[in-house]
C-alpha positions as CSV (number, residue, x, y, z in Angstrom):
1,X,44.5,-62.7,-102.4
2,X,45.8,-63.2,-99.6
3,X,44.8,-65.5,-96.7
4,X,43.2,-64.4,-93.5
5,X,44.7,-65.3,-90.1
6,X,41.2,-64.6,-88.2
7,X,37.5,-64.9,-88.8
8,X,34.1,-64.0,-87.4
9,X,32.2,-66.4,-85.5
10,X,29.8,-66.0,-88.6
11,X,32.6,-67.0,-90.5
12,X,34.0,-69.4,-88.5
13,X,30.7,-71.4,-88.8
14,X,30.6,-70.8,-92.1
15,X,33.7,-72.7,-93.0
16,X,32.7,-75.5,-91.2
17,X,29.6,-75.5,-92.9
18,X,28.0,-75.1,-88.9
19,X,25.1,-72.9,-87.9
20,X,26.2,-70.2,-86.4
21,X,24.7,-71.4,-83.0
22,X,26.2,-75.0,-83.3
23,X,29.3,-73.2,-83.9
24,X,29.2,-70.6,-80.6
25,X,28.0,-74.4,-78.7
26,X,31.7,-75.3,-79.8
27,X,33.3,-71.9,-78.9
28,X,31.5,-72.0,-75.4
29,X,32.5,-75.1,-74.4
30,X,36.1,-75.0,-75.2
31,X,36.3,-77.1,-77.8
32,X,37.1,-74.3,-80.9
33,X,39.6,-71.5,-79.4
34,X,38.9,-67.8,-80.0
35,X,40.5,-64.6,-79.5
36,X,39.2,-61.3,-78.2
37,X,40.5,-57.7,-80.7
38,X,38.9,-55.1,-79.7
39,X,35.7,-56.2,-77.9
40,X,35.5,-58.9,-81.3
41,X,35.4,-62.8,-80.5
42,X,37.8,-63.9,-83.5
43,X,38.3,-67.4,-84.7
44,X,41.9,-68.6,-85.8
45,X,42.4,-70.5,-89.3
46,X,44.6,-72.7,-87.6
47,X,41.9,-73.3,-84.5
48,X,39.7,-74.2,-87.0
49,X,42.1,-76.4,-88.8
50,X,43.0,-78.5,-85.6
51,X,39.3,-78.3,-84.9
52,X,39.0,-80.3,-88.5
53,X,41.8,-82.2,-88.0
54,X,41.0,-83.8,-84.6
55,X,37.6,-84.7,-85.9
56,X,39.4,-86.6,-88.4
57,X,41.3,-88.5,-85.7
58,X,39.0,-88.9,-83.2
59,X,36.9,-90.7,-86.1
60,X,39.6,-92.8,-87.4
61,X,40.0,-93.9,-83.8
62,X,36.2,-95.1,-83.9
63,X,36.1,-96.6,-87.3
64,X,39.3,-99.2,-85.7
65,X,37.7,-99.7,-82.7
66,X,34.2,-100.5,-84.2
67,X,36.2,-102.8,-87.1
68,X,37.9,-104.7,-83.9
69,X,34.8,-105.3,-82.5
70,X,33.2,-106.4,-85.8
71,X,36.3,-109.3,-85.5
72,X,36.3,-110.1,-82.1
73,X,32.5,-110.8,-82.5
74,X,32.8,-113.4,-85.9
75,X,35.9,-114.9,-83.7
76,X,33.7,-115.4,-80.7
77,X,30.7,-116.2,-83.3
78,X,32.9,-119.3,-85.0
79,X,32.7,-117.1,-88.1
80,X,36.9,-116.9,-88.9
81,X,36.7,-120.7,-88.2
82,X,34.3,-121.5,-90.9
83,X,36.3,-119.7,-93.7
């Protein structure tokens, strides 16, 4: 089988396990790309996958930040100094 370049919207949502609303929310605002073909709205694969993959980051990015804070507060707390 081969693998599609473009999906639906429904199918779009679909492989991001989104509603189909949630999904068009995304696709509104900017956020996931789309193509028009012939009067369709068409999602690319790789839209999706740099959708996916900027999640990812964007998340990474958090988890350091929140882990910094976590420190910065047992530092300020006395916490490293009792160990």
């Amino acid at each position: 089988m081969v693998d599609r370049l473009l999906y639906s919207m429904l199918e779009g949502a679909e492989t991001l396990g989104l509603s189909r609303a949630g999904f068009l929310k995304l696709v509104y605002a900017g956020v996931v790309p789309t193509v028009m073909i012939g009067g369709r709205r068409l999602v690319s694969r790789k839209a999706l996958e740099s959708y996916v993959t900027q999640l990812e980051t964007d998340e990474r990015k958090r988890s350091r930040e929140r882990f910094k804070q976590r420190m910065e507060q047992k530092v300020g707390n006395g916490e490293a100094e009792r160990r």
